[in-house]
C-alpha positions as CSV (number, residue, x, y, z in Angstrom):
1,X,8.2,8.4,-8.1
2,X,9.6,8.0,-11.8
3,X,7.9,5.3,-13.6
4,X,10.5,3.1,-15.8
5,X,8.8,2.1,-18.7
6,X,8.8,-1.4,-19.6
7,X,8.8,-2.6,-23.2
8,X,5.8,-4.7,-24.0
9,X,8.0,-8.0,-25.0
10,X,10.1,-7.6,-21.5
11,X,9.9,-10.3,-18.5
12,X,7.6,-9.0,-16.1
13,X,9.7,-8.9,-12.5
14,X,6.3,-10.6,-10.9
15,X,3.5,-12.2,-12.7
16,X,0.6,-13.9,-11.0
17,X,-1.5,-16.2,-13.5
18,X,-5.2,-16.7,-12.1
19,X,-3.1,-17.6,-8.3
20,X,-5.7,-19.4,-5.9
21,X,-4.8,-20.2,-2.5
22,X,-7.7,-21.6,-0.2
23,X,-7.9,-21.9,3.7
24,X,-10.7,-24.5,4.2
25,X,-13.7,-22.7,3.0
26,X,-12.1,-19.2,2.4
27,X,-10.3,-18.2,-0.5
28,X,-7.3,-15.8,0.4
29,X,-6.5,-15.5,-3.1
30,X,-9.1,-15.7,-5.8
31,X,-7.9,-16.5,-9.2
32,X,-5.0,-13.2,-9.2
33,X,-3.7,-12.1,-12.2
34,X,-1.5,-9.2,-12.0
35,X,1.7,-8.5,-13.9
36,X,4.8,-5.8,-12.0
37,X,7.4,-4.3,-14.1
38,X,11.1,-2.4,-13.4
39,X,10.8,0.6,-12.3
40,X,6.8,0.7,-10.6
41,X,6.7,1.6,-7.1
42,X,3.2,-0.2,-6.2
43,X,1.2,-0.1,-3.4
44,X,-1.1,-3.1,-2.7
45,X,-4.1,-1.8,-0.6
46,X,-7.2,-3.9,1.2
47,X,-9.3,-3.8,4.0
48,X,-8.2,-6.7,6.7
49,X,-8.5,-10.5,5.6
50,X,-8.5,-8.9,2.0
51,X,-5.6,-11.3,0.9
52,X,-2.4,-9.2,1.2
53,X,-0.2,-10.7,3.8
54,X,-1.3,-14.3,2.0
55,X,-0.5,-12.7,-1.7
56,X,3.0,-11.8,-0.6
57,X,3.7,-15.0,1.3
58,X,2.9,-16.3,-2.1
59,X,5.4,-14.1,-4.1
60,X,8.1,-14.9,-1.9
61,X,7.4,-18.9,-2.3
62,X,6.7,-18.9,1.5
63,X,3.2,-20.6,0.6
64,X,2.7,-22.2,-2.8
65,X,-0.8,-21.4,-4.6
66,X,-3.5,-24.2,-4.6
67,X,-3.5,-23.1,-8.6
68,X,-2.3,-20.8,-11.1
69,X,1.5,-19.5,-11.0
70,X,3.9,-17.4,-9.6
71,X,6.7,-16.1,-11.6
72,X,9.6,-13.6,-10.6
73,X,11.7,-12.8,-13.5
74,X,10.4,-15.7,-15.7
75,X,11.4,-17.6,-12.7
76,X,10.3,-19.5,-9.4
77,X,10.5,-17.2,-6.8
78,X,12.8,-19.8,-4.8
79,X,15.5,-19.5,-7.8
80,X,14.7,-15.4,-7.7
81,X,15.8,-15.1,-4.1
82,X,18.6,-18.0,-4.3
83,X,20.2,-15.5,-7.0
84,X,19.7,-12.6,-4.7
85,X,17.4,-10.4,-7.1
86,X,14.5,-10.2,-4.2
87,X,15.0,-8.1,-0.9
88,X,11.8,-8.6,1.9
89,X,10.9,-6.8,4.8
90,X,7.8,-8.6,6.4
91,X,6.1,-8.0,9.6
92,X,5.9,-11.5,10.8
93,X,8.9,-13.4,12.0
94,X,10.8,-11.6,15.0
95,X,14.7,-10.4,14.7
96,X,18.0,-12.0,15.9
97,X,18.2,-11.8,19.6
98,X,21.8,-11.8,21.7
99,X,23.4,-9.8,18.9
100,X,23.8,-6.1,17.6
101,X,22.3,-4.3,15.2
102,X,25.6,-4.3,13.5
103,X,26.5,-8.3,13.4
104,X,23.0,-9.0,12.1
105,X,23.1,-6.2,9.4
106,X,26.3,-7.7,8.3
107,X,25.4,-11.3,8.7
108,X,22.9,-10.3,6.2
109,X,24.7,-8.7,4.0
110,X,27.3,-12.0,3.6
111,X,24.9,-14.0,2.5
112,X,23.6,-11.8,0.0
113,X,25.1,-12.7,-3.8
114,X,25.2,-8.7,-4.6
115,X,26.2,-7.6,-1.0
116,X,26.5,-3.6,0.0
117,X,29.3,-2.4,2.2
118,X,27.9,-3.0,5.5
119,X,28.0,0.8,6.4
120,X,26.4,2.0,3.8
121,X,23.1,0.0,4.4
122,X,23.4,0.8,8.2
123,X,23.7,4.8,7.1
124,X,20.7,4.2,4.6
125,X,18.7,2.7,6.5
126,X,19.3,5.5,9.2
127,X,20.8,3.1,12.2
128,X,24.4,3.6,11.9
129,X,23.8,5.5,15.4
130,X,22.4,2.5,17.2
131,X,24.7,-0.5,15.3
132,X,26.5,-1.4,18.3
133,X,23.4,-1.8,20.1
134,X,21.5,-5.3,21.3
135,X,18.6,-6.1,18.6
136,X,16.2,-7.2,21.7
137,X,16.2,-3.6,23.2
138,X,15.5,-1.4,20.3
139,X,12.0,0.4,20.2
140,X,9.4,-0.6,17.5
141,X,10.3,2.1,15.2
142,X,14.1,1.5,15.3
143,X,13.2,-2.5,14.9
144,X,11.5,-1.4,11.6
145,X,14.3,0.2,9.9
146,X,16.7,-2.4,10.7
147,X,14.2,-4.7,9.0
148,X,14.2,-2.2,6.4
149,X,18.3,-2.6,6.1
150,X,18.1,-6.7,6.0
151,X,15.7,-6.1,2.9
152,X,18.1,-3.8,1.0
153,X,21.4,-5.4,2.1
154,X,22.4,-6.4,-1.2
155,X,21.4,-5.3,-5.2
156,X,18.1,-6.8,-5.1
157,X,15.7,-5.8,-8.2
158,X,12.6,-6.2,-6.3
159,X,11.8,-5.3,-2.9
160,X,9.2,-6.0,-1.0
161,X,7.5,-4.3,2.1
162,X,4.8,-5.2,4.8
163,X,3.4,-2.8,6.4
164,X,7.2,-1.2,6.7
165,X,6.6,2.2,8.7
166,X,4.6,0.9,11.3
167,X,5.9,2.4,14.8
168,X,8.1,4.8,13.1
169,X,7.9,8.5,13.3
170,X,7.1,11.3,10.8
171,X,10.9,12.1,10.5
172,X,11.5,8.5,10.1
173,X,8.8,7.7,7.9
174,X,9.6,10.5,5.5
175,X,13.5,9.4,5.1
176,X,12.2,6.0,4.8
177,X,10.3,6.8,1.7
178,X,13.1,9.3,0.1
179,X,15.4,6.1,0.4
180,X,12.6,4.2,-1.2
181,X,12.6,6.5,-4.2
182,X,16.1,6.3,-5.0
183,X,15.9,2.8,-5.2
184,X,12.8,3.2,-8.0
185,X,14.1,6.0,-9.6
186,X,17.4,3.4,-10.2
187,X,14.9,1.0,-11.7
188,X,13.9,-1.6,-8.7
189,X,10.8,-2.6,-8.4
190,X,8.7,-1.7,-5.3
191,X,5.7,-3.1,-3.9
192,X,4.8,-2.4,-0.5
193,X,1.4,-3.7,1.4
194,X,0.4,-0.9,4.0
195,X,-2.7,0.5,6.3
196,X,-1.5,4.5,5.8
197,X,-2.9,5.4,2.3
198,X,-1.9,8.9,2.9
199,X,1.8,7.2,1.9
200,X,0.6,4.9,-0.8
201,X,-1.6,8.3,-2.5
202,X,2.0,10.6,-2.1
203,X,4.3,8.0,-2.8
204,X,2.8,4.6,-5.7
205,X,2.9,5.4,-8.8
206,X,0.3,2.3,-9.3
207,X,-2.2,1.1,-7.0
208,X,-3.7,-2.6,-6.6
209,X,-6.9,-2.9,-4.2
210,X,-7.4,-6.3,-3.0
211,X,-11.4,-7.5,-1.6
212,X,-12.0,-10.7,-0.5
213,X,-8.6,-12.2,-2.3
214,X,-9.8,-10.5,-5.7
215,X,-8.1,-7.7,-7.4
216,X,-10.7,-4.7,-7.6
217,X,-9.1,-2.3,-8.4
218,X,-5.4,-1.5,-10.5
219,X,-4.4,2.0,-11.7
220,X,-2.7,5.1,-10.6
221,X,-4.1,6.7,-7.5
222,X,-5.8,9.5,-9.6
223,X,-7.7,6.9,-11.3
224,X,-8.7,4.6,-8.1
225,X,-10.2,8.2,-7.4
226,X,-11.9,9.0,-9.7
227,X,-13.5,5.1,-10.2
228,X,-15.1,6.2,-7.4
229,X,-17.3,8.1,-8.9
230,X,-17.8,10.2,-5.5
231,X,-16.9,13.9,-4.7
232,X,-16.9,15.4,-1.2
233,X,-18.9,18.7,-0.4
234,X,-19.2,20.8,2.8
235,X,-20.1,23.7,4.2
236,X,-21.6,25.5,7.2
237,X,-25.3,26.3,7.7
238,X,-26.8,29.2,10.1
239,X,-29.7,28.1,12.5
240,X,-31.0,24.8,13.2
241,X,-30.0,22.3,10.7
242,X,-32.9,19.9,9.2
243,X,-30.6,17.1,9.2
244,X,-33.6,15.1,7.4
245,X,-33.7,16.8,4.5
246,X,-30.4,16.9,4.2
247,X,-30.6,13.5,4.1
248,X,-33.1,13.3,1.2
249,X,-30.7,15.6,-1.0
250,X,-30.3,13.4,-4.6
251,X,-27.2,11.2,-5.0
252,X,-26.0,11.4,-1.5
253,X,-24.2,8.2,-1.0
254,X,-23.0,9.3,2.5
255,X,-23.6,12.7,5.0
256,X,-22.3,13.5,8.7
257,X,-23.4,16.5,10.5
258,X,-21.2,17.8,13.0
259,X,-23.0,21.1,14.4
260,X,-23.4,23.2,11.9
261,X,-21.1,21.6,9.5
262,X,-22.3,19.6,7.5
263,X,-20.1,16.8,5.0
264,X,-21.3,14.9,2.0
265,X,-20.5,12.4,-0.4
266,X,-22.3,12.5,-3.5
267,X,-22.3,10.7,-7.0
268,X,-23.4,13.8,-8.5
269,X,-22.0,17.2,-6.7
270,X,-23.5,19.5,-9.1
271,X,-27.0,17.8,-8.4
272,X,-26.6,17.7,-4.8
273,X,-25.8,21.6,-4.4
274,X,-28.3,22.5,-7.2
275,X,-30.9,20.6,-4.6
276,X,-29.5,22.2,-1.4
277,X,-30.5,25.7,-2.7
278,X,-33.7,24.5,-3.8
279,X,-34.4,24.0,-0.3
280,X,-33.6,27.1,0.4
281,X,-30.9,27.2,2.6
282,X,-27.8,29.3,2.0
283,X,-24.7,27.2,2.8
284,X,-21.3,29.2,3.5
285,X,-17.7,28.2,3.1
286,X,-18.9,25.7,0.7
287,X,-16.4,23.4,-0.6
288,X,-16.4,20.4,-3.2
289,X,-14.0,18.2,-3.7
290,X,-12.5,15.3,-5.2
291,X,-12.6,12.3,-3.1
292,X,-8.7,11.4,-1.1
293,X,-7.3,7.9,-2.0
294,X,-8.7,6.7,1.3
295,X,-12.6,7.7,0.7
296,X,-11.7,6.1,-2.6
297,X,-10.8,3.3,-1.3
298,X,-13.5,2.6,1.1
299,X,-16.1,3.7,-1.2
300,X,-14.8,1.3,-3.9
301,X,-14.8,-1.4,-1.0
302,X,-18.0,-1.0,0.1
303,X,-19.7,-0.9,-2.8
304,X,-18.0,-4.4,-3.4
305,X,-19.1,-5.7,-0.6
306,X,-22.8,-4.2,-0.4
307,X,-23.0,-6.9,-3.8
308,X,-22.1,-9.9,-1.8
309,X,-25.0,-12.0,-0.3
């Protein structure tokens, strides 16, 4: 997605100021700061009980920090949404039952300050086929995208998504996230919390990593890469495969031997191969690689969490 540059003096559309919220013992959220500006398309990224879910209930004012603040546009987030400049689709909280797909849509859409035509968000969000049907007998998928269409019902400059393709289908997911980069490209704001980082690697433009209610890690998706610090190799051996001295090749931080394939992580490729000569085997069909957002990702994770006692 295009990336709207934001002037240095401008508001920021969120901005989190050393945010702490507590549960008992646990902090959910540890001290975040993080600023968002028009135009980003963000995905927020984190292994379970990371602090996601909590961080957005917090954004949205649906929990209030223990310290620190929250700011949307220089402003509570209550005021934000009262004025209609937030649109949210979260995965807890069930729809409407008893009507359509249609009277909720629009229902939505009337008490929005900016409303859209009630058509139009039905045809973008891809249910215009279904509006006349009951909201309690659509499938998981089609209850998604009319989530998806009470979160853009109206002008919103910031929208906000949990986990919003779950249960929908390639086709769907894929118009889902054309629809989402239209909105960007127009200058909304877009932060989105999700489990698939095959979509948060094709489609942020900036990625937040969340561990233990801390931010880890913030930076394009190239750059979560290559903090890293990990590239993948593999190839194929012929004959028996000493999968123990594989295993003592320099700067491995992981290996899995399937057959005769064999895949690697390693700190240092160039070391690794160099050593898997030395040993004289002759690998074929060997490949090495940079690391995909999700090895990043656990990589980075893991190393985070091999430091707590």
């Amino acid at each position: 997605m295009t990336t709207t540059a934001a002037p240095a003096t401008a508001t920021p559309v969120v901005g989190f100021d050393r945010v702490t919220k507590r549960y008992g013992d646990v902090r959910a959220v540890d001290s975040l700061s993080l600023r968002l500006h028009p135009g980003e398309t963000v995905a927020l990224l984190g292994p379970n009980g990371a602090g996601k879910s909590t961080t957005l209930d917090l954004l949205l004012g649906l929990k209030h920090p223990d310290s620190g603040t929250v700011r949307l546009f220089g402003a509570s987030p209550r005021a934000a949404i009262v004025a209609g400049r937030v649109g949210a689709m979260l995965q807890s909280g069930g729809l409407m039952d008893g009507v359509t797909v249609a009277e909720l849509v629009g229902l939505a859409c009337s008490l929005h300050p900016r409303p859209y035509p009630v058509p139009d968000v039905l045809a973008r969000a891809g249910i215009a086929q279904i509006a006349g049907r009951k909201v309690d007998r659509l499938s998981g998928g089609q209850a998604q995208r009319v989530r998806f269409a009470l979160a853009t019902a109206g002008d919103s400059d910031l929208i906000v998504l949990d986990e919003p393709t779950t249960g929908m289908d390639v086709s769907s997911r894929r118009s889902f996230w054309a629809t989402m980069r239209e909105q960007a490209d127009r200058g909304r704001t877009v932060l989105f919390a999700t489990h698939y980082l095959e979509e948060a690697d094709a489609v942020a433009d900036r990625v937040l990593v969340l561990h233990r209610g801390r931010l880890l890690a913030d930076g394009t998706a190239a750059e979560i890469k290559a903090r890293a610090g990990a590239r993948r190799v593999s190839f194929d051996l012929e004959g028996a495969v000493d999968e123990a001295a594989l295993r003592a090749l320099p700067c491995l931080t992981s290996i899995d031997v399937s057959g005769r394939t064999v895949r690697i992580q390693s700190s240092d490729a160039d070391a690794t191969v160099h050593a898997l000569y030395g040993l004289g085997l002759h690998p074929r069909n060997l490949e090495v690689t940079g690391l995909g957002l999700e090895q990043a990702f656990v990589a980075i994770t893991a190393a985070e969490e091999a430091k707590q006692p």
